[in-house]
C-alpha positions as CSV (number, residue, x, y, z in Angstrom):
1,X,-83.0,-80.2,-26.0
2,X,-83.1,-78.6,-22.4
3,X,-82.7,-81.2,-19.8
4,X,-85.4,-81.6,-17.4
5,X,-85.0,-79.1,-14.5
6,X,-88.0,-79.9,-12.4
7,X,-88.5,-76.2,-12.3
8,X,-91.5,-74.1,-13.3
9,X,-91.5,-70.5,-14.0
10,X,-94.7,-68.4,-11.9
11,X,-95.3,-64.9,-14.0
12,X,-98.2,-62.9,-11.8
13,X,-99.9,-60.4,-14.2
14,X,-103.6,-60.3,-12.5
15,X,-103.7,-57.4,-11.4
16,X,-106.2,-54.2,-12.5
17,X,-103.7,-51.5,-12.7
18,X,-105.3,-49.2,-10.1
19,X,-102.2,-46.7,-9.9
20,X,-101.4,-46.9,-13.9
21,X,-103.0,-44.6,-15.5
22,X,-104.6,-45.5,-19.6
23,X,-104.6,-49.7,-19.6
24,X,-102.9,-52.6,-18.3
25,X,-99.6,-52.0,-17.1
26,X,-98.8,-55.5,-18.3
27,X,-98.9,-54.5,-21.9
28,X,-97.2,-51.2,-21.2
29,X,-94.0,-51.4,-23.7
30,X,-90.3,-51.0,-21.7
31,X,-87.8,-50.3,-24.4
32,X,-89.9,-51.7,-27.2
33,X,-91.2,-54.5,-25.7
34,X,-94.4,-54.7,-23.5
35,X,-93.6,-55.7,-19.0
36,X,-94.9,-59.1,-19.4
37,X,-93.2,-60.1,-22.5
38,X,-89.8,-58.7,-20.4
39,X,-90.5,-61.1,-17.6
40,X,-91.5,-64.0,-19.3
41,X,-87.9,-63.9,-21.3
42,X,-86.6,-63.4,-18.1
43,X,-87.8,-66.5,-16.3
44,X,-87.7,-68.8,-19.2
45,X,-84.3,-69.8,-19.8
46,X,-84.1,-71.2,-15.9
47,X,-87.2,-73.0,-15.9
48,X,-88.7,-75.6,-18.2
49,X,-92.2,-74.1,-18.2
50,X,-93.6,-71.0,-17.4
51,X,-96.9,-70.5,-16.4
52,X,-98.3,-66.3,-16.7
53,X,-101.6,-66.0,-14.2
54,X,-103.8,-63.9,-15.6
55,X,-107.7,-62.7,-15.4
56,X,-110.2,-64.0,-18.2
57,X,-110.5,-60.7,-19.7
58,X,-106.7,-60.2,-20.2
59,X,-105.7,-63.6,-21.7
60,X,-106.5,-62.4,-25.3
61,X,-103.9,-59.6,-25.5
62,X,-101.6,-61.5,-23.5
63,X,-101.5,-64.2,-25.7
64,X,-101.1,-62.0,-28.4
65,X,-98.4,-60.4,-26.9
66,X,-96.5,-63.4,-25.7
67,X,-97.1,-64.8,-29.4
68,X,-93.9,-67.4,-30.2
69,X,-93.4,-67.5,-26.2
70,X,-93.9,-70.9,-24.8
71,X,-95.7,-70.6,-21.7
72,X,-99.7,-71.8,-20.6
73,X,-102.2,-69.6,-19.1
74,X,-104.2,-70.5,-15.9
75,X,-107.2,-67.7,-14.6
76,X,-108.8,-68.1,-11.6
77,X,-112.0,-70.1,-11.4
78,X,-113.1,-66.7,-9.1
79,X,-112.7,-63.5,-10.0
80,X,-111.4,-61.0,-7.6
81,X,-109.5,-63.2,-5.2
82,X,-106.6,-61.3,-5.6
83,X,-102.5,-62.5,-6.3
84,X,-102.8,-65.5,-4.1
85,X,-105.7,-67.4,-5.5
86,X,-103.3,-66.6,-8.5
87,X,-100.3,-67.6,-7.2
88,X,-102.1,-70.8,-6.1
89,X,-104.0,-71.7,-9.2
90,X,-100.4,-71.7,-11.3
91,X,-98.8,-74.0,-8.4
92,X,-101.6,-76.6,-8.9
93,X,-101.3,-76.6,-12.7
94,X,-97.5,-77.6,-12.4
95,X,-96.1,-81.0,-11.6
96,X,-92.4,-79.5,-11.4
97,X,-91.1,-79.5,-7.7
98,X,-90.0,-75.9,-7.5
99,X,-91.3,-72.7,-8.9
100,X,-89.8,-69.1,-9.0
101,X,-92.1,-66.4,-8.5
102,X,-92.1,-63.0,-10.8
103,X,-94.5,-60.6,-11.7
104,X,-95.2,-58.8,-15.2
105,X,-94.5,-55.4,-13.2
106,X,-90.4,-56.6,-12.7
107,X,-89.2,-55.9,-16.1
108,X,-85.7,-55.9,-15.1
109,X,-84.8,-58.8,-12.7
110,X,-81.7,-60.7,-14.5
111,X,-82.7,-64.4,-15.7
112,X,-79.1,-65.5,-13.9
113,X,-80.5,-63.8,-10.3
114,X,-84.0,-65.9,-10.9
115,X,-81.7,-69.7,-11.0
116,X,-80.2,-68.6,-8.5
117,X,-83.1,-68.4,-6.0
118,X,-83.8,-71.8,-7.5
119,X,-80.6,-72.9,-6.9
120,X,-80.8,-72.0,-3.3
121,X,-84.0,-73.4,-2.6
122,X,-83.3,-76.7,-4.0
123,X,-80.3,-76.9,-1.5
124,X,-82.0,-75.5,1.3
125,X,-83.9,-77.6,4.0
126,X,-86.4,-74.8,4.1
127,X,-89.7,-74.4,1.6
128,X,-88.6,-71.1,0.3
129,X,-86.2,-68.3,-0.4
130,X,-86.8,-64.7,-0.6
131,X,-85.0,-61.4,-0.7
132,X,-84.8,-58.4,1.6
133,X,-84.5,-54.9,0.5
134,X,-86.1,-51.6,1.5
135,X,-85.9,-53.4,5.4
136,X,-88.0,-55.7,4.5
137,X,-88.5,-59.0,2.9
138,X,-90.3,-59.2,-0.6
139,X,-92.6,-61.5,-2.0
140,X,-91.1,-61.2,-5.5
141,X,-88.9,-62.8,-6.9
142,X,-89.1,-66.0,-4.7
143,X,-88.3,-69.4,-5.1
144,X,-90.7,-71.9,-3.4
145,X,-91.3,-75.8,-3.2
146,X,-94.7,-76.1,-5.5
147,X,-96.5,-78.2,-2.7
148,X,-95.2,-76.2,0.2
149,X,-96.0,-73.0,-1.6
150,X,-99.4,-74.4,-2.8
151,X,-100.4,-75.7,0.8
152,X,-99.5,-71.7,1.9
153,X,-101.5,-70.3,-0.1
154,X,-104.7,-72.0,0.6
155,X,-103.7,-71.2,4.3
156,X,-103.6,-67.4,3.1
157,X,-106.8,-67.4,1.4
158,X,-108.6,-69.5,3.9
159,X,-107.9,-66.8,6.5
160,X,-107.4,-63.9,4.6
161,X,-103.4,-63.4,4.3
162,X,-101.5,-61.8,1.2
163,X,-98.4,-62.9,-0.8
164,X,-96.2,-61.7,2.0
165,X,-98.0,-64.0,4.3
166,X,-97.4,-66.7,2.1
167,X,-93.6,-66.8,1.5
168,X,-93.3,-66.0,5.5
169,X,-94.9,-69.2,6.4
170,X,-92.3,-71.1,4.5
171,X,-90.1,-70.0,6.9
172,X,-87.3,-69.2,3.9
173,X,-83.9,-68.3,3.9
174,X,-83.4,-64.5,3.1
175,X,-80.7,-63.2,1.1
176,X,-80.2,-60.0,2.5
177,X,-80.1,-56.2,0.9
178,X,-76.1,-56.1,0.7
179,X,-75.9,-59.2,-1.2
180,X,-78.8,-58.6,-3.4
181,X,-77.4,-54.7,-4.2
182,X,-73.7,-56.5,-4.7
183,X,-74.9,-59.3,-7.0
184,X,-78.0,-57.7,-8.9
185,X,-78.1,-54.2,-7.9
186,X,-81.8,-52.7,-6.3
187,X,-82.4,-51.1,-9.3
188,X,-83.2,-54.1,-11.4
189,X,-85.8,-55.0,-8.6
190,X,-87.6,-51.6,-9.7
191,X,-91.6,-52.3,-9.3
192,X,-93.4,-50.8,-11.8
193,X,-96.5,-49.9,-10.4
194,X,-97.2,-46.4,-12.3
195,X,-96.3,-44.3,-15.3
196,X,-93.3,-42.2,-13.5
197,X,-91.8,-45.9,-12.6
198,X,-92.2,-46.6,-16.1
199,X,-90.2,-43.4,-17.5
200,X,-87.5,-44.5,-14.6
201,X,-87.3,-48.1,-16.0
202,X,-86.6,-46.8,-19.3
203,X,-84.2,-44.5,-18.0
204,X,-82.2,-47.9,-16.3
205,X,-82.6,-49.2,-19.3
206,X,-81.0,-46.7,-21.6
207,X,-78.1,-46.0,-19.6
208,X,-77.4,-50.1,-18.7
209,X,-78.8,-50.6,-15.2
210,X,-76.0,-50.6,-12.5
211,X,-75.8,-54.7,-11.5
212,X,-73.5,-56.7,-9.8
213,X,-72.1,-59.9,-11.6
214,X,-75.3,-61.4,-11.4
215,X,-74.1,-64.3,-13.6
216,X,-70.9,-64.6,-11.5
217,X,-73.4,-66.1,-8.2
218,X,-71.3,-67.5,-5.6
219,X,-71.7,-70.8,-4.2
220,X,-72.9,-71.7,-0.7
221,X,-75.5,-69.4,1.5
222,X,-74.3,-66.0,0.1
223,X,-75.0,-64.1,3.3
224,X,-78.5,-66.1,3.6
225,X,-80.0,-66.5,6.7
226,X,-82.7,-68.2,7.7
227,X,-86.2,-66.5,8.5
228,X,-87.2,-66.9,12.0
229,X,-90.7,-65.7,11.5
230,X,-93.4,-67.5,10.8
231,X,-96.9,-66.8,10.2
């Protein structure tokens, strides 16, 4: 049996699909195998549960496609608050003490690149860890403390802020672009938010996506900085 980690698993998968044309991206199959079912094998072997946040509507063919997964289900007692009542509503389900946060739309993040944002957050003094790349910092994947994270996010919906909002007023450490590309590589970070993202993901996939030694992290900081800004 696993050992106890004290870590939770956050899979966001909420979302309507505006830009993805015929159904729910979620269940969209990437080599075979439908986005959410990709993420959830990704997240699980760090974490001791994982938690997918879904809409009401959704949770049937989820469950169906997650079938032999272990992982719960939370929907939002709301409809149509968007990612962060989402993102909140799985934190206050958990009693672990951290969380990594995916979505269904990154099919390709390594499971090794996920432990280690948890890894970092658990030895950092700050709530939070996130990544940088395109210039700017991401809100997935990101490790958080549960309660911090939790407290965030009611902050964000109480005065109308988004995910990014959230992870920026846990003042986290940020592992910058170079080391992401050198350790992961961007492309496994690919958001699939519409069909041509989709044929590109299968495209990384067929040909092995270029990634550094992802399961080969090194110890200490790795190039992280702390985030000065604060929300």
């Amino acid at each position: 049996m696993k050992a106890d980690t004290g870590r939770a698993g956050i899979v966001l998968a909420g979302g309507r699909s505006t830009r993805f044309a015929d159904g729910d991206k979620a269940l969209a199959p990437l080599g075979g195998r439908p986005l959410l079912t990709r993420a959830v094998e990704a997240v699980s072997p760090v974490v001791d549960e994982v938690i997918v946040s879904c809409r009401a509507d959704q949770r049937p063919a989820f469950e169906s496609a997650l079938a032999g997964e272990s992982v719960s289900f939370v929907v939002d007692p709301i409809d149509g608050l968007g990612p962060v009542a989402g993102l909140r509503t799985a934190l206050r389900e958990t009693e672990r003490l951290t969380a990594v946060v995916t979505a269904c739309d990154l099919p390709l993040v390594p499971s090794a690149f996920l432990g280690h944002l948890l890894d970092r957050v658990e030895q950092s003094t700050t709530a939070g860890v996130v990544i940088r790349t395109g210039g700017r910092t991401q809100p997935f994947p990101t490790a958080v403390n549960v309660r911090a994270a939790a407290a965030a996010a009611t902050e964000a919906l109480d005065t109308g802020g988004n995910l990014r909002d959230v992870v920026e007023s846990l003042a986290p450490v940020v592992i910058p672009e170079r080391h992401v590309a050198a350790t992961v590589g961007i492309e496994r970070l690919l958001d699939v938010d519409t069909r041509a993202d989709l044929a590109r993901a299968e495209e990384i996939l067929a040909r092995g996506a270029p990634r550094g030694p992802a399961d080969e992290l090194p110890p200490g900081d790795g190039g992280m900085r702390p985030n000065s800004r604060r929300s």
